[in-house]
N, CA, C and O of each residue as an XYZ file, in Angstrom:
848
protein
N      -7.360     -1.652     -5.453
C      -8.062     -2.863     -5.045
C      -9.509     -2.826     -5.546
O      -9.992     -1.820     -6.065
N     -10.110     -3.855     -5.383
C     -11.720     -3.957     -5.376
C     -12.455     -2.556     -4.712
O     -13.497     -2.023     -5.095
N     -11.749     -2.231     -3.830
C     -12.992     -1.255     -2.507
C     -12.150      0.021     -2.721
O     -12.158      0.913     -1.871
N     -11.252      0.132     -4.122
C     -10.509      1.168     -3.438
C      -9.093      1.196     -3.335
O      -8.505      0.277     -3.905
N      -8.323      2.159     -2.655
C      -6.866      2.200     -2.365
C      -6.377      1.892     -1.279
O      -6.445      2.404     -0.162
N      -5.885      1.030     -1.672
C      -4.553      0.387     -0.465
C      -3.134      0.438     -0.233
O      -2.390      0.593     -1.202
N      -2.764      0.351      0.683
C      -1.198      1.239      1.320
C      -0.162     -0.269      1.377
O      -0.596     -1.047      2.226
N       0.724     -0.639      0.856
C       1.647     -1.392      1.516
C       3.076     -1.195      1.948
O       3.852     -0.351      1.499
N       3.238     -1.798      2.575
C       4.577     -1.197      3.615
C       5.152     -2.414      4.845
O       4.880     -3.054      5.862
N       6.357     -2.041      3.577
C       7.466     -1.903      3.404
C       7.382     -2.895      1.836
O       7.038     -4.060      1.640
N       7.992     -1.527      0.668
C       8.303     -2.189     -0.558
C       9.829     -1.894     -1.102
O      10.172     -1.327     -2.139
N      10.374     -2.286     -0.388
C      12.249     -2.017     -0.881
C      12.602     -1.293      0.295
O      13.505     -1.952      0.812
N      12.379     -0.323      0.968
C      13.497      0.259      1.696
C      14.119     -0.562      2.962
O      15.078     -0.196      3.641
N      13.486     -1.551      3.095
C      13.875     -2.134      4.398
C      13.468     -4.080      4.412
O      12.565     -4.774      4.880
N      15.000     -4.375      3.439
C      14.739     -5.650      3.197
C      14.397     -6.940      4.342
O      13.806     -8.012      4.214
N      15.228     -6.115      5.768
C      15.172     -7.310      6.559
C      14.798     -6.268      7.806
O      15.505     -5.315      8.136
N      13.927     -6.531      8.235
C      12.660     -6.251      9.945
C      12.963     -6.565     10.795
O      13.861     -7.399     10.673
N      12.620     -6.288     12.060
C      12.520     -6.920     13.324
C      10.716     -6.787     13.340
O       9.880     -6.309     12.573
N      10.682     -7.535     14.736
C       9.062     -7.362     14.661
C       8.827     -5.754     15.070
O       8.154     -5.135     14.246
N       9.280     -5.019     16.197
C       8.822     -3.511     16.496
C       8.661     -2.695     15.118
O       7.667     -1.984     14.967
N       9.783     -2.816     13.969
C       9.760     -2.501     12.843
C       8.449     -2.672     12.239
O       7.789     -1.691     11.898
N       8.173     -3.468     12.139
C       7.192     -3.934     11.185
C       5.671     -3.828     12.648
O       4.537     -4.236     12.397
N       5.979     -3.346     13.739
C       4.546     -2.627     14.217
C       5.020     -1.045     13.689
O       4.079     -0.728     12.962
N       5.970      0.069     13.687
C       5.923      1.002     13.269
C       5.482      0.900     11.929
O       4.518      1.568     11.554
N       5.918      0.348     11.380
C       5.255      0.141      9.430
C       3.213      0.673      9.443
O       2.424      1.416      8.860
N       3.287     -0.592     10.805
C       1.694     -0.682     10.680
C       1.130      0.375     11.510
O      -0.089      0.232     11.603
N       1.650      1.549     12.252
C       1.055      2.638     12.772
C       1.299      3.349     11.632
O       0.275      3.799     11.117
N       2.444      3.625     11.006
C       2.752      4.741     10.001
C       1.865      4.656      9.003
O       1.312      5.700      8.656
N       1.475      3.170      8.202
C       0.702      3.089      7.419
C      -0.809      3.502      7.629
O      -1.467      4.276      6.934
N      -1.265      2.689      8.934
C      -2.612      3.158      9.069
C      -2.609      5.215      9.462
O      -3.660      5.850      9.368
N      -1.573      5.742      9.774
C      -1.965      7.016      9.645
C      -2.080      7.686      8.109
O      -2.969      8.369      7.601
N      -0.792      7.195      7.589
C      -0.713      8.069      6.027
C      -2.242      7.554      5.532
O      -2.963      8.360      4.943
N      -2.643      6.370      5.758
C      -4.352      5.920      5.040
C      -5.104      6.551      5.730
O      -5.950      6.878      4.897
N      -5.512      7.093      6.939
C      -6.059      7.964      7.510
C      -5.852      9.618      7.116
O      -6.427     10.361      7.911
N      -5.498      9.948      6.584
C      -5.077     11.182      6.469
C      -5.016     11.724      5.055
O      -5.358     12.872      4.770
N      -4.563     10.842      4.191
C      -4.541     10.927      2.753
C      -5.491     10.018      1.900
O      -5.133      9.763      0.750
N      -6.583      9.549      2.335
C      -7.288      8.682      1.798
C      -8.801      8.835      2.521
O      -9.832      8.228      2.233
N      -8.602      9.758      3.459
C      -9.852      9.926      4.356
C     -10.507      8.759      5.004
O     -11.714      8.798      5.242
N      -9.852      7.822      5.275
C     -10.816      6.830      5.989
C     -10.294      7.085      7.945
O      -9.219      7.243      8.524
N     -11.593      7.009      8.330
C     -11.037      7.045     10.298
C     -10.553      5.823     10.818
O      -9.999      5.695     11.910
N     -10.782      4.934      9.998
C      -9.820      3.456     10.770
C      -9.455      2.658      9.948
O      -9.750      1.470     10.079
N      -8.876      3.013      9.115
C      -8.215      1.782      8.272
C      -7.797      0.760      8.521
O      -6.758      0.720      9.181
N      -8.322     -0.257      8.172
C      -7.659     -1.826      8.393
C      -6.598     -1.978      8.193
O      -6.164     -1.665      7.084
N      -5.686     -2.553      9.241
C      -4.400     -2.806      8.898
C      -4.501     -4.382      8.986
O      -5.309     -5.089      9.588
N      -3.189     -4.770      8.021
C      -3.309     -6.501      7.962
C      -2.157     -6.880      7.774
O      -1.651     -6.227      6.861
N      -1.227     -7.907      8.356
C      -0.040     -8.605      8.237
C       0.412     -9.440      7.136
O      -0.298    -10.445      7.089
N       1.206     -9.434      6.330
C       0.835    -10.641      5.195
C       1.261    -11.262      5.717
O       1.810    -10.797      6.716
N       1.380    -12.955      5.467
C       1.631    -14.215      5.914
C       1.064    -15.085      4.813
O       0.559    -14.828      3.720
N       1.347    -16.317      5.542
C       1.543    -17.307      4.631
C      -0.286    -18.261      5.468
O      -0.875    -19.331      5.317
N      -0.445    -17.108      6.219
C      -1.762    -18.116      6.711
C      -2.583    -17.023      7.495
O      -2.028    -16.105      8.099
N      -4.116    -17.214      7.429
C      -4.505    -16.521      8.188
C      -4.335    -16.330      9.686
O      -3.988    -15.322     10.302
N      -4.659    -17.521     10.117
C      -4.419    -18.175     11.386
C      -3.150    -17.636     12.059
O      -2.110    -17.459     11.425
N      -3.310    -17.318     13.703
C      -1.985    -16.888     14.240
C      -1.081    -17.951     14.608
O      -0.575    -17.853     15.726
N      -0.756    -19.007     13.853
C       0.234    -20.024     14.220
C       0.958    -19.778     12.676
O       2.131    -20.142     12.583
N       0.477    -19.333     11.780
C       1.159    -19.629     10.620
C       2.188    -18.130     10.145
O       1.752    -16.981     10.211
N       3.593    -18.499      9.682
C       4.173    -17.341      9.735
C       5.566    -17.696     10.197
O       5.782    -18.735     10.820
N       6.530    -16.807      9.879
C       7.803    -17.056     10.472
C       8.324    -16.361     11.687
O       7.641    -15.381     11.985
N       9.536    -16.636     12.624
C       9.219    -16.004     14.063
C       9.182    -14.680     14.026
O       8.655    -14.294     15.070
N       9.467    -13.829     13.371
C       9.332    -12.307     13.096
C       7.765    -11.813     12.867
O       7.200    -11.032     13.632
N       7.263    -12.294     11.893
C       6.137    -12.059     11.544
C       5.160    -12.811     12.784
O       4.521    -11.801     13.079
N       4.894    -13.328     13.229
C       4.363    -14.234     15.307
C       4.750    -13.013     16.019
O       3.924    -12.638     16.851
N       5.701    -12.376     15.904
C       6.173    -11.833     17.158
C       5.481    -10.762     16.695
O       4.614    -10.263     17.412
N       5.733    -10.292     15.537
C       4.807     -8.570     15.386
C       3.283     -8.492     15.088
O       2.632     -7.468     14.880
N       2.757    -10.039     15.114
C       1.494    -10.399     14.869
C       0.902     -9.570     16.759
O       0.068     -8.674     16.890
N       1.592    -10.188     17.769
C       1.139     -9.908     18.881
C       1.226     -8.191     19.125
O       0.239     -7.545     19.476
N       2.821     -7.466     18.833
C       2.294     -6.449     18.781
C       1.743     -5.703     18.482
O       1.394     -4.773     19.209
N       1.449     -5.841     17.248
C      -0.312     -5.316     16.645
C      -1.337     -5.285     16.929
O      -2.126     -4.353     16.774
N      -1.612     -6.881     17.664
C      -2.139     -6.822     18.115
C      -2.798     -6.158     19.734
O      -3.953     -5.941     20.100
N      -1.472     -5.984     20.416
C      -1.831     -5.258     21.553
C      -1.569     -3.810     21.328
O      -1.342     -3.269     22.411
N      -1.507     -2.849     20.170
C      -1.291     -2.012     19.529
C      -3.056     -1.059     19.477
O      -4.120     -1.677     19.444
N      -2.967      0.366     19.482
C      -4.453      0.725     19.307
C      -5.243      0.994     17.695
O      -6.331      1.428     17.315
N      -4.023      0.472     17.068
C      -4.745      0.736     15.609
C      -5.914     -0.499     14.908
O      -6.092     -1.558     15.510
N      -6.371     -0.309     14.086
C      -7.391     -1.181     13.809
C      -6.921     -2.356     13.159
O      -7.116     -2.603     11.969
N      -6.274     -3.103     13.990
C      -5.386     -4.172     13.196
C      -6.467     -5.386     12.857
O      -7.419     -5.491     13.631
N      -6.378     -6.219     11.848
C      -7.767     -7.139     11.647
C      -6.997     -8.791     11.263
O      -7.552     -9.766     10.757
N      -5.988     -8.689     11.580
C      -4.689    -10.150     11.786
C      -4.245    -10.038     10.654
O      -4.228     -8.992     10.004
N      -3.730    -11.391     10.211
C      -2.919    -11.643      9.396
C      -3.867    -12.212      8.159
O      -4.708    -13.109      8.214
N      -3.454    -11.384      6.996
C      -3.804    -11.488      5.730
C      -3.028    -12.484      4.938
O      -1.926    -12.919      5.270
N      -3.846    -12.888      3.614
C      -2.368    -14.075      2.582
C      -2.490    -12.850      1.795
O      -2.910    -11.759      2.181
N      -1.885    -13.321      0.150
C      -1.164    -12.533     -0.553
C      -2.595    -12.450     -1.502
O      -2.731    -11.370     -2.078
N      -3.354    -13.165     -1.663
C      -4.789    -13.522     -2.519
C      -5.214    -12.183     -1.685
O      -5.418    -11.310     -2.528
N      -5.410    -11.717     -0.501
C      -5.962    -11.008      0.025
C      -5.467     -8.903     -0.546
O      -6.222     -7.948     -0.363
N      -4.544     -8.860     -0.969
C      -3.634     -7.895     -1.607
C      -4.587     -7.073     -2.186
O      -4.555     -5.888     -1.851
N      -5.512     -7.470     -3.058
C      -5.756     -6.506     -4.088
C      -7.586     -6.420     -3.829
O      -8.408     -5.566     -4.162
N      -7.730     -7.848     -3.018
C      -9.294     -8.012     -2.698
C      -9.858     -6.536     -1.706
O     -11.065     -6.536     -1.463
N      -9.202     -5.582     -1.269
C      -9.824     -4.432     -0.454
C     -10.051     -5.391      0.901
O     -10.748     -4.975      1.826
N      -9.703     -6.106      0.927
C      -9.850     -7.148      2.611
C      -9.278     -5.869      3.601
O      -9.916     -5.343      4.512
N      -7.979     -5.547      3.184
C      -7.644     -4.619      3.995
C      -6.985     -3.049      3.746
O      -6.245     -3.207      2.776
N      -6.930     -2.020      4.047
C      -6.482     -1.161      4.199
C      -5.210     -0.453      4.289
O      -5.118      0.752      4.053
N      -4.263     -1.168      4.616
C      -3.488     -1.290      4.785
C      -2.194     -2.613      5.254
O      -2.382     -3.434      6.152
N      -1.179     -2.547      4.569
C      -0.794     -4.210      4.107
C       0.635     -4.233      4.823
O       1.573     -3.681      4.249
N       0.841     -4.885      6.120
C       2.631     -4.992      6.643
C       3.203     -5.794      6.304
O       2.712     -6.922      6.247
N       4.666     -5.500      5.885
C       5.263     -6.825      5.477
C       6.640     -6.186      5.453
O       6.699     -4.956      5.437
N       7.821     -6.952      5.448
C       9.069     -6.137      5.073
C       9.167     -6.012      3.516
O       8.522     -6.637      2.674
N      10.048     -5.135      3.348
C      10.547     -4.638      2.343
C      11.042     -5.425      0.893
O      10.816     -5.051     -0.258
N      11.838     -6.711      1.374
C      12.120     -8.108      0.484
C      11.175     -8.231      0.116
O      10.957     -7.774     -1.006
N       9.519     -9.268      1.223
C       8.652     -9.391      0.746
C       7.845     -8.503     -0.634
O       7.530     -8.765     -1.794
N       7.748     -7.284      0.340
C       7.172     -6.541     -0.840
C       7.480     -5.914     -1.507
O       6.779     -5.015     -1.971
N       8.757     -6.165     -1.843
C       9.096     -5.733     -3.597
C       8.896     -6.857     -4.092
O       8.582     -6.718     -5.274
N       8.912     -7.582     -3.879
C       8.717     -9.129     -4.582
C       7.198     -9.353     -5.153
O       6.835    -10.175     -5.994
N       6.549     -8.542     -4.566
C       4.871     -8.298     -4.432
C       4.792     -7.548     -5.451
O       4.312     -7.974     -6.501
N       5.291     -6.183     -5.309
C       5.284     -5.446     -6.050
C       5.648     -5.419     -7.680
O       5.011     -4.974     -8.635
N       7.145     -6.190     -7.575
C       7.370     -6.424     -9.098
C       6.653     -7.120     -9.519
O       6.388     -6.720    -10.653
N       6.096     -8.040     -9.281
C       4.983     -9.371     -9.551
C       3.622     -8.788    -10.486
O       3.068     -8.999    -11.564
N       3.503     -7.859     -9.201
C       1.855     -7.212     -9.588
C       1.896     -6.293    -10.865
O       0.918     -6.204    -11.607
N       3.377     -5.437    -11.146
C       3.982     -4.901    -11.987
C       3.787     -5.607    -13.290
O       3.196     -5.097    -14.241
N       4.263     -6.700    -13.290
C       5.144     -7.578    -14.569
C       3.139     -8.535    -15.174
O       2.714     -8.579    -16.328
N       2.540     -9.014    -14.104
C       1.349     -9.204    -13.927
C       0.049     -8.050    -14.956
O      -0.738     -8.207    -15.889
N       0.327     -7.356    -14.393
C      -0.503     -6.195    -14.975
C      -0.216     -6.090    -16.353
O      -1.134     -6.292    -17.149
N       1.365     -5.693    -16.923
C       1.404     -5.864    -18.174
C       1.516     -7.086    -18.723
O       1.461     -7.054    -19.953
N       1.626     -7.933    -18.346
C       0.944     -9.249    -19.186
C      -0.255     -9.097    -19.846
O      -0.467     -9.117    -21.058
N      -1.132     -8.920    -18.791
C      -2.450     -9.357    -19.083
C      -2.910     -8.049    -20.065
O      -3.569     -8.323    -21.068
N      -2.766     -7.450    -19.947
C      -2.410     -6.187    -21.110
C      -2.349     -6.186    -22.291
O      -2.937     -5.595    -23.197
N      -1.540     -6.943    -22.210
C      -0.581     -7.028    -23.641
C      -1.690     -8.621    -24.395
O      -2.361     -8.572    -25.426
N      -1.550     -9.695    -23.578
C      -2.909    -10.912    -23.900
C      -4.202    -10.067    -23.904
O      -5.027    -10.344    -24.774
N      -4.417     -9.293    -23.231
C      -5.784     -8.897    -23.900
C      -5.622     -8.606    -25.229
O      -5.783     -9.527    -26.029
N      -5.198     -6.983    -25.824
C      -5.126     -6.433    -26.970
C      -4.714     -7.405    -27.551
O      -5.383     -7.445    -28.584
N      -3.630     -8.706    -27.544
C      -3.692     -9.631    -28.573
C      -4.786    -10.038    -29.424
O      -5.023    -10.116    -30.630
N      -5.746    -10.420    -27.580
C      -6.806    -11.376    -27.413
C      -7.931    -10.072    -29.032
O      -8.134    -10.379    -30.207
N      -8.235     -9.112    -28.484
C      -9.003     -8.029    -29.050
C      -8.173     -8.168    -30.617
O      -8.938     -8.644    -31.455
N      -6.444     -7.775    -31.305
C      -6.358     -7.609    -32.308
C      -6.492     -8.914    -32.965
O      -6.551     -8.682    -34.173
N      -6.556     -9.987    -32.779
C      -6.748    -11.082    -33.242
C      -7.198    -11.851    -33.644
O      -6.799    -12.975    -33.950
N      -8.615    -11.113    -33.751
C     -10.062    -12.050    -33.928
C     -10.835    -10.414    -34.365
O     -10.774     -9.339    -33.769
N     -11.612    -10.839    -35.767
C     -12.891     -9.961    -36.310
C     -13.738     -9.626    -35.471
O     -14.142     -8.476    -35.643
N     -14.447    -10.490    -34.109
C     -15.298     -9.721    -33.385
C     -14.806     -8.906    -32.180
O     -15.391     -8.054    -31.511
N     -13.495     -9.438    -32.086
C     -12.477     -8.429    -31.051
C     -12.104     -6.572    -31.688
O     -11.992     -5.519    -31.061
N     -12.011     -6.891    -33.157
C     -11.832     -5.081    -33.323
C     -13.029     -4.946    -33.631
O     -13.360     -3.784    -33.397
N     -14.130     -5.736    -34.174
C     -15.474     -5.098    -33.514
C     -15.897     -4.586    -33.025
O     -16.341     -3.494    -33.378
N     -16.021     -5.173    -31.733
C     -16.637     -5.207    -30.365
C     -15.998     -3.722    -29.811
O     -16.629     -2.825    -29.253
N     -14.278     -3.756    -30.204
C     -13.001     -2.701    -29.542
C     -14.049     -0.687    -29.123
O     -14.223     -0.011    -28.109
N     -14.331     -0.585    -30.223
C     -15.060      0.587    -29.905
C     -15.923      0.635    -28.592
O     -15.690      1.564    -27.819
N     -16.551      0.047    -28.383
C     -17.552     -0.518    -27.429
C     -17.051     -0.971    -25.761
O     -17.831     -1.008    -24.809
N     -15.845     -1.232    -25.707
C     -15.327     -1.792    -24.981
C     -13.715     -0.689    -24.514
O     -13.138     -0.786    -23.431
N     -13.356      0.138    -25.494
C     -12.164      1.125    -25.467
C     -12.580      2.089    -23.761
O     -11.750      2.146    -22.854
N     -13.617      2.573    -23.690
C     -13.954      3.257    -22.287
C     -13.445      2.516    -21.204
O     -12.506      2.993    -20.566
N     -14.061      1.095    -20.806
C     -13.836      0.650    -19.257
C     -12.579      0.274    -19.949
O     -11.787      1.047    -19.411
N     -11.921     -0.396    -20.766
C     -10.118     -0.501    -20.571
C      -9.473      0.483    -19.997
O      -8.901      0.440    -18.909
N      -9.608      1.863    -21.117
C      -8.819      2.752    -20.145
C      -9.042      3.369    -18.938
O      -8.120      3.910    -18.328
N     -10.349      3.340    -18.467
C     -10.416      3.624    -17.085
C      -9.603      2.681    -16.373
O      -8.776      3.068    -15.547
N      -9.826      1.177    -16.701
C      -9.342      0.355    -15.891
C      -7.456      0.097    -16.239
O      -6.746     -0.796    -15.777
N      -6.997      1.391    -17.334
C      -5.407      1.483    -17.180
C      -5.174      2.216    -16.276
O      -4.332      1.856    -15.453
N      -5.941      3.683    -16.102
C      -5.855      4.595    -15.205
C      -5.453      4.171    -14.112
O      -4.454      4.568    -13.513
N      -6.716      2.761    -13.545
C      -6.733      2.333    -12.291
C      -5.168      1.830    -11.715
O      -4.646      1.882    -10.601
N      -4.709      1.326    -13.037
C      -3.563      0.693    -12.963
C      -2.449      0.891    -13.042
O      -1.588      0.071    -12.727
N      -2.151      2.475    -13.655
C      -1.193      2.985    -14.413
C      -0.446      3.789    -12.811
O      -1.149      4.222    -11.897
N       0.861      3.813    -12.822
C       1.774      4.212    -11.496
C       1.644      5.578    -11.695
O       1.325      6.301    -10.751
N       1.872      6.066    -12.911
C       1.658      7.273    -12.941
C       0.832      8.073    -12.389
O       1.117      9.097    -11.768
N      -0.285      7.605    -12.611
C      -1.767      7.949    -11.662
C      -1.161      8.600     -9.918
O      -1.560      9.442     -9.114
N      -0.412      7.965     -9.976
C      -0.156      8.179     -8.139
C       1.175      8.669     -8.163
O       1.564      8.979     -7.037
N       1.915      8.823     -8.970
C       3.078      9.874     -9.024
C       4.445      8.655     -8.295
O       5.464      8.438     -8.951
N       4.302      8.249     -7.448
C       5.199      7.569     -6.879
C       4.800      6.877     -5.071
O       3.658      6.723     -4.637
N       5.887      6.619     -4.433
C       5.463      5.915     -3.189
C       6.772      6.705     -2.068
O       7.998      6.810     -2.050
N       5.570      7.138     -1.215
C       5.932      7.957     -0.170
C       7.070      7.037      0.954
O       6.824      6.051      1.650
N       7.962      7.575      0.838
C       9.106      7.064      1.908
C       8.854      7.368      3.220
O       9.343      8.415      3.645
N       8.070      6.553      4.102
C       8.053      7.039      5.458
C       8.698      6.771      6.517
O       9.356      5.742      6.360
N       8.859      7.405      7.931
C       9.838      7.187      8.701
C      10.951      7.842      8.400
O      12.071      7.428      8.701
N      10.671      9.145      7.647
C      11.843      9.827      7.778
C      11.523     11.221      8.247
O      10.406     11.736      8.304
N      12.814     11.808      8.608
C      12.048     13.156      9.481
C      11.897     14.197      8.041
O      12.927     14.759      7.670
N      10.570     14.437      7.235
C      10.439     15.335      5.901
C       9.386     14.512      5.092
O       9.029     13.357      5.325
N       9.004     15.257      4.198
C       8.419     14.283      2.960
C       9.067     13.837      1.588
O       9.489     14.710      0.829
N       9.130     12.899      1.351
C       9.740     12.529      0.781
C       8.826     11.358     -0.324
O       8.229     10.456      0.264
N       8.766     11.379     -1.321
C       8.137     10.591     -2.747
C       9.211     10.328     -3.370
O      10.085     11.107     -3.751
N       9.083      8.334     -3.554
C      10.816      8.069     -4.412
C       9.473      7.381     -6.013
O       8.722      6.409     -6.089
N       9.848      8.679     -7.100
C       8.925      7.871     -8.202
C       9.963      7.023     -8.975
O      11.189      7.036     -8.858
N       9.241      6.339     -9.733
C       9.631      5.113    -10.224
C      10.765      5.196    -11.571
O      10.305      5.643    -12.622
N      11.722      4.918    -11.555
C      12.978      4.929    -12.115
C      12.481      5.288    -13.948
O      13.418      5.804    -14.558
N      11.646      5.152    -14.507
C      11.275      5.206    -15.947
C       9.812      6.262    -15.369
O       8.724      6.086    -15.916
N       9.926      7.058    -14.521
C       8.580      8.185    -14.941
C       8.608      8.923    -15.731
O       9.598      9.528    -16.143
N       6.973      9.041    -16.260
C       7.017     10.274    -17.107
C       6.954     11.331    -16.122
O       6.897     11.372    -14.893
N       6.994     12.509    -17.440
C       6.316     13.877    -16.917
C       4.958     13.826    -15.902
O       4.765     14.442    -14.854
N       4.295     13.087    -16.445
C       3.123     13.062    -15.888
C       2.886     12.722    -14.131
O       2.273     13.269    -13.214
N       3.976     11.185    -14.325
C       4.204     10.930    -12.628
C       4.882     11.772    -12.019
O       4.547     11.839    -10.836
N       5.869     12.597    -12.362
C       6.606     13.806    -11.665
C       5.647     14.771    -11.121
O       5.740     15.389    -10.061
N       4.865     14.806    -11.855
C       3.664     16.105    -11.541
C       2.715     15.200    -10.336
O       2.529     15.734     -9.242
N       2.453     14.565    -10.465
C       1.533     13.204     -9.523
C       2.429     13.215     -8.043
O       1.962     13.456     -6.930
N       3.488     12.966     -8.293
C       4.238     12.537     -6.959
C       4.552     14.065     -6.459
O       4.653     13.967     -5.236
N       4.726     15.251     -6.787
C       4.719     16.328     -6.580
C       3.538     16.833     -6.086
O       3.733     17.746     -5.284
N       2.060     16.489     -6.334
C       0.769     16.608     -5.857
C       0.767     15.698     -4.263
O       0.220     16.015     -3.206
N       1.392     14.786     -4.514
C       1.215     13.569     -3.601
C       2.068     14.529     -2.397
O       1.818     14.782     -1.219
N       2.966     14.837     -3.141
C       4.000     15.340     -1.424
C       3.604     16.675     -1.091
O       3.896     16.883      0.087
N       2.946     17.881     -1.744
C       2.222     18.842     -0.959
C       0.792     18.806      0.038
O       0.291     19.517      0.909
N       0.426     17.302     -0.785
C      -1.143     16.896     -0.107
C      -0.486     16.376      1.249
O      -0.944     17.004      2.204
N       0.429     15.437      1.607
C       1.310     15.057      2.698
C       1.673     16.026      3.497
O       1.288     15.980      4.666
N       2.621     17.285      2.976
C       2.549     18.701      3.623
C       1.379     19.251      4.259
O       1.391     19.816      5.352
N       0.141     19.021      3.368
C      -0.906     19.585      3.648
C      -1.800     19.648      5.180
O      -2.319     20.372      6.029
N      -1.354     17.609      4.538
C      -2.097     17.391      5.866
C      -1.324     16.715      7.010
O      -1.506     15.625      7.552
N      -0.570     17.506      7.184
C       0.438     17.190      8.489
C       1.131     15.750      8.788
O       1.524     15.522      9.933
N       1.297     14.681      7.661
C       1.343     12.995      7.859
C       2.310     13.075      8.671
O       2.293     12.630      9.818
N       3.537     13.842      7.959
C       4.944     13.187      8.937
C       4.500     13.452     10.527
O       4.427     12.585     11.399
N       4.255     14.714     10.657
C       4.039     15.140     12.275
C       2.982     14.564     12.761
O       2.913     14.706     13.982
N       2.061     13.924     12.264
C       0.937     12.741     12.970
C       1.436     11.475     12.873
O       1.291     10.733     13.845
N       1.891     11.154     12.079
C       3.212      9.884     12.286
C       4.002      9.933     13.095
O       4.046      8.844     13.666
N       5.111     11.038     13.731
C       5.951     11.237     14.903
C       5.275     11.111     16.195
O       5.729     10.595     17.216
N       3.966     11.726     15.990
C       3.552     12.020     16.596
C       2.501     10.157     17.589
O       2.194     10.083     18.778
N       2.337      9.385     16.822
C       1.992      8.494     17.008
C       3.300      7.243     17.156
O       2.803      6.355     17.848
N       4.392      6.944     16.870
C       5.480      6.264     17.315
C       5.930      6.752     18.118
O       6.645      5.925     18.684
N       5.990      7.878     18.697
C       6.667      8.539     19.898
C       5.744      8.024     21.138
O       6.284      7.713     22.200
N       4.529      7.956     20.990
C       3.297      7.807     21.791
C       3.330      5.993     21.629
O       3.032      5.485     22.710
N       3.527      5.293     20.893
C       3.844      3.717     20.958
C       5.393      3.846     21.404
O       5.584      2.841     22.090
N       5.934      4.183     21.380
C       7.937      4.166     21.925
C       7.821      4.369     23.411
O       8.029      3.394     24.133
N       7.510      5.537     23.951
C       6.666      5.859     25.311
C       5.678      4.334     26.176
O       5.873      3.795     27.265
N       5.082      4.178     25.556
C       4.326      2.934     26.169
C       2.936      3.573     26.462
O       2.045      2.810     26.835
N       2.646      4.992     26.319
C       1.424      5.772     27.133
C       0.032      4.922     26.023
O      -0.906      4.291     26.510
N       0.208      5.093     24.817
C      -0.549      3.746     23.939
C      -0.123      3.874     22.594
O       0.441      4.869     22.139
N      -0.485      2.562     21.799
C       0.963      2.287     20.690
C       0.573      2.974     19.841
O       1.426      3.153     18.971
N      -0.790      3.700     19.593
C      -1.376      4.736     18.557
C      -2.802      5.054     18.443
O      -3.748      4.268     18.402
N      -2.802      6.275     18.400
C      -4.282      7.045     18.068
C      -4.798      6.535     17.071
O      -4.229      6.711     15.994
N      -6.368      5.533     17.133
C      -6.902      5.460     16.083
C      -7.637      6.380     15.209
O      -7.748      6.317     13.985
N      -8.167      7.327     16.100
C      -9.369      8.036     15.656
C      -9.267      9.925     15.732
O     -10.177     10.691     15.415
N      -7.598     10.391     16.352
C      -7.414     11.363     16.321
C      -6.444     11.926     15.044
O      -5.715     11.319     14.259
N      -6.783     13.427     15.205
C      -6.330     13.878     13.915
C      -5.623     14.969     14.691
O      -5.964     15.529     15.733
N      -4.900     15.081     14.176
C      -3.911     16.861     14.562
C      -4.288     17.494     14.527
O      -3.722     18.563     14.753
């Protein structure tokens, strides 16, 4: 994003939600962003089709409230413009939704990619300029490139688990392999159990600010 890295959840494993579902999404998420990203309260945010709590379908209303009466730093319901702006920290939605998000932002990215370097081989002051301009591109592939992050952590299961992306290189194998000892490292699954067991209970729906 703009501010940084952001978590979304649910991207494929879980096409169709209930609302409790999709409040576990948003404790699990705001811990793995707490823990692997170092922030103490990550914003969590609902996608929807509106900011406002009237807008939304009855699933997404119903888990709007438990979030809201939830102890994590929930900040309402986000749109989809809001995704990449760093608005929030962490992003709930089911699984349909956000693969749909996901391939988008996917197919998106290499577009504009591919129209740039057109844009650059196509014109005399574009391979010009190219030397001059070759640094912030590839930083800004880095930013972009999946590999960078090895893959996307499957949570809600009892283990760690990283599912990387069906065409990885070497490179993301090694990434998502970093990703799941740093997870080991820092205790996610068992501060995740450890926080839905404590929202399942009713004693409160999750620790914002504690660490294991």
């Amino acid at each position: 994003t703009l501010t940084g890295t952001a978590v979304m959840l649910d991207v494929g494993a879980n096409v169709d939600c209930t609302a409790s579902q999709l409040l576990q999404f948003g404790i699990m998420g705001h811990e793995y962003a707490k823990d692997l990203y170092d922030k103490p309260a990550p914003r969590v945010g609902l996608l929807s089709i509106g900011e406002e709590d009237s807008k939304g379908n009855e699933v997404t209303k119903e888990a709007l409230k438990l979030l809201k009466s939830s102890a994590i730093n929930f900040m309402g319901n986000v749109e989809g413009r809001d995704v990449y702006s760093g608005a929030a920290d962490v992003i709930v939605c089911d699984g349909f939704i956000g693969n749909v998000a996901l391939k988008i932002s996917e197919g998106l990215a290499e577009t504009i990619k591919k129209l740039l370097m057109k844009e650059i081989a196509g014109s005399f002051l574009g391979r010009l300029s190219y030397p001059f301009i070759a640094a912030p591109l590839l930083a800004l592939k880095r930013r972009t490139d999946y590999a960078e992050f090895g893959g996307a952590p499957l949570l809600g299961v009892n283990g760690v688990c990283v599912i990387a992306h069906g065409r990885s290189s070497a490179k993301a194998i090694k990434n998502a392999i970093r990703q799941a000892k740093s997870m080991v490292d820092r205790r996610v699954i068992e501060n995740i159990r450890r926080d839905i067991e404590e929202s399942i209970a009713g004693n409160r729906p999750a620790a914002q600010g504690e660490s294991a």
